[in-house]
C-alpha positions in Angstrom: -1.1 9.5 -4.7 -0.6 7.3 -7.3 3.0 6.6 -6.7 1.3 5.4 -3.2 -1.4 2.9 -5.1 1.6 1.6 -7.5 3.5 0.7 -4.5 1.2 -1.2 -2.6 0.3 -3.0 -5.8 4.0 -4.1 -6.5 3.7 -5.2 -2.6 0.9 -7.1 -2.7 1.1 -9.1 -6.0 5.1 -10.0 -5.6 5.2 -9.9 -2.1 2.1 -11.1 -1.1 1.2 -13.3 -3.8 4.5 -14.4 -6.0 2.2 -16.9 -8.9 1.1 -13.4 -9.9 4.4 -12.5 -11.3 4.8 -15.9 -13.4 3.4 -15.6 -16.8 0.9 -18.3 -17.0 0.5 -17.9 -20.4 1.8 -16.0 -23.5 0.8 -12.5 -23.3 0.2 -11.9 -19.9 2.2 -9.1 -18.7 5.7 -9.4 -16.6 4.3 -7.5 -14.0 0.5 -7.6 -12.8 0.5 -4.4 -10.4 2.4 -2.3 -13.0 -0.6 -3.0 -15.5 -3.2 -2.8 -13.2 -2.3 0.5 -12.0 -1.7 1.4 -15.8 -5.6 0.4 -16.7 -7.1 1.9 -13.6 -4.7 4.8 -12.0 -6.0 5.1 -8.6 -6.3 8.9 -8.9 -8.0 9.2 -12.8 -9.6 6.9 -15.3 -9.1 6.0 -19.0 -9.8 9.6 -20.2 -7.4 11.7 -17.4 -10.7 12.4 -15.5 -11.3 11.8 -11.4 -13.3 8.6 -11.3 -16.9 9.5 -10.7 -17.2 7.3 -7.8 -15.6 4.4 -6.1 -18.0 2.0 -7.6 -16.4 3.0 -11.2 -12.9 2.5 -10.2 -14.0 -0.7 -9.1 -15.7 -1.6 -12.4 -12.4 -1.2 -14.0 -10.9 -3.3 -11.8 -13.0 -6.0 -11.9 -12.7 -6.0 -15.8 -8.7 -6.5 -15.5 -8.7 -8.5 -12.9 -11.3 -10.8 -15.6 -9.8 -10.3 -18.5 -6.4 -11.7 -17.0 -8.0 -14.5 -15.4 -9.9 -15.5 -18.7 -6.0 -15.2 -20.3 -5.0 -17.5 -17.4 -2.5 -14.9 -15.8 -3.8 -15.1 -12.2 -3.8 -17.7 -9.8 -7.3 -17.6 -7.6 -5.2 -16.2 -4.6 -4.0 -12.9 -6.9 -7.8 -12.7 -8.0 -8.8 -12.2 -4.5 -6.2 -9.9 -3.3 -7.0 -7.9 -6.5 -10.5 -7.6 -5.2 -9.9 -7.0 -1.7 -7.2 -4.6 -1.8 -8.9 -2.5 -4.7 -12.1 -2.4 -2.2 -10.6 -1.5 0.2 -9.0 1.4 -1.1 -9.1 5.6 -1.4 -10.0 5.3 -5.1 -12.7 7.0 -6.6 -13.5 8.5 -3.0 -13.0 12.3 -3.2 -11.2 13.7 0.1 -10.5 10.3 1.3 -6.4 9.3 2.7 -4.7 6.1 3.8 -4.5 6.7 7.6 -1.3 5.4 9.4 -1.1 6.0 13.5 2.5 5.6 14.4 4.2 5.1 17.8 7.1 7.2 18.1 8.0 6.3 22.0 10.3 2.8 21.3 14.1 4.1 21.8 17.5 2.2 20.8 19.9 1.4 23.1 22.7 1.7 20.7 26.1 2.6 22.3 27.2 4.7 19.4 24.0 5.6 18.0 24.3 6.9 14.1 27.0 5.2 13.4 25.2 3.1 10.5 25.7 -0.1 13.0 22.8 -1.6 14.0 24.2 -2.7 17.5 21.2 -2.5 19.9 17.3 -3.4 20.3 14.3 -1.2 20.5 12.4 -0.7 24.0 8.9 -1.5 22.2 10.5 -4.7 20.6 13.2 -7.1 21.7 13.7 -8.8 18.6 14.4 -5.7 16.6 17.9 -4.0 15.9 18.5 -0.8 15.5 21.2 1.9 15.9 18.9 5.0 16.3 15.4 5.7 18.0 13.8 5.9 14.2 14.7 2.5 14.0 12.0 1.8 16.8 9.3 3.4 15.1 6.1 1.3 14.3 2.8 1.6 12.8 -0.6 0.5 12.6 -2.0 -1.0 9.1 -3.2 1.7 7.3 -7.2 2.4 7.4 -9.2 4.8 4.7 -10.2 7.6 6.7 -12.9 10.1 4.2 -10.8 13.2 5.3 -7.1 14.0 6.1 -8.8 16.7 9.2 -10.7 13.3 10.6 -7.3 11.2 10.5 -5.3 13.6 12.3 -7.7 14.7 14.6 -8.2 10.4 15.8 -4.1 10.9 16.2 -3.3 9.6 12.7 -1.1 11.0 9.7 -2.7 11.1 6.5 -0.1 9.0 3.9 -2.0 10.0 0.7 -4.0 7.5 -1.3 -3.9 3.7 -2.2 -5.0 1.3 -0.7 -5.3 -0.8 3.2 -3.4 -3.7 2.0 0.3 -1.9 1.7 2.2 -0.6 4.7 2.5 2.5 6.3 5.7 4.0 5.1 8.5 4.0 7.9 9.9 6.7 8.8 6.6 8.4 9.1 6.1 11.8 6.4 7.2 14.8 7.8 4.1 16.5 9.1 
């Protein structure tokens, strides 16, 4: 799960938000999302133990997210997607999975399909390439669903834990 949560935070602080990976000033760290997720695991706080609640993994987030804007390490763009994305997460919420409902019925229309050349388009997608069907797969954005039972049973795949602001992972898990 955690592996999950660091993921999404490398996504969305380089990806999404690149000032956040500039050092802004001496002693902020070289990467943002590798600290955060260092200071607040998704999965257990400061002393190895679950977080109590959401509310106290939030806490600890909040107090990063401060304590490097106070050392000038984030730009007000990072602050916000530190906020968001940490709210909007599985952490600190017992039982709860990322949800990911994937669509599985593009195909390629490759003429050597497997061959590691990328020499057709999907059905479900003109402007993709692809040399197999899995290339067609897609995916909704992930949603927090309180149980892996309720995801699957609203057609979903439970994806483990992190939070709504990284991607499903393509190929889907192996159920």
């Amino acid at each position: 799960m955690n592996k999950l949560y660091g993921a999404f935070l490398a996504l969305v602080l380089v990806a999404g938000s690149q000032p956040a990976r500039v050092q802004a000033a001496p002693g902020c760290p070289d990467d943002v999302g590798a600290a955060l997720a260092a200071a607040c695991p998704c999965d257990a706080d400061s002393n190895a133990q679950a977080w109590k609640n959401h509310g106290q993994y939030q806490k600890c987030v909040v107090h990063f997210r401060n304590d490097m804007r106070k050392q000038g390490c984030l730009d007000s763009e990072s602050q916000r997607s530190i906020a968001r994305c940490s709210a909007r997460s599985t952490c600190g919420k017992e039982g709860a999975v990322l949800c990911c409902v994937y669509d599985t019925s593009g195909t390629c229309n490759d003429p050597l399909p497997g061959d590691t050349v990328a020499a057709g388009v999907c059905s479900n997608a003109a402007t993709t390439v692809c040399d197999t069907d899995a290339d067609c797969i897609t995916a909704s954005a992930p949603r927090v669903s309180r149980h892996a039972d309720t995801c699957v049973a609203h057609g979903g795949t439970p994806v483990g834990g992190g939070s709504v602001c990284s991607d499903c992972p393509l190929p889907p898990p192996a159920p």
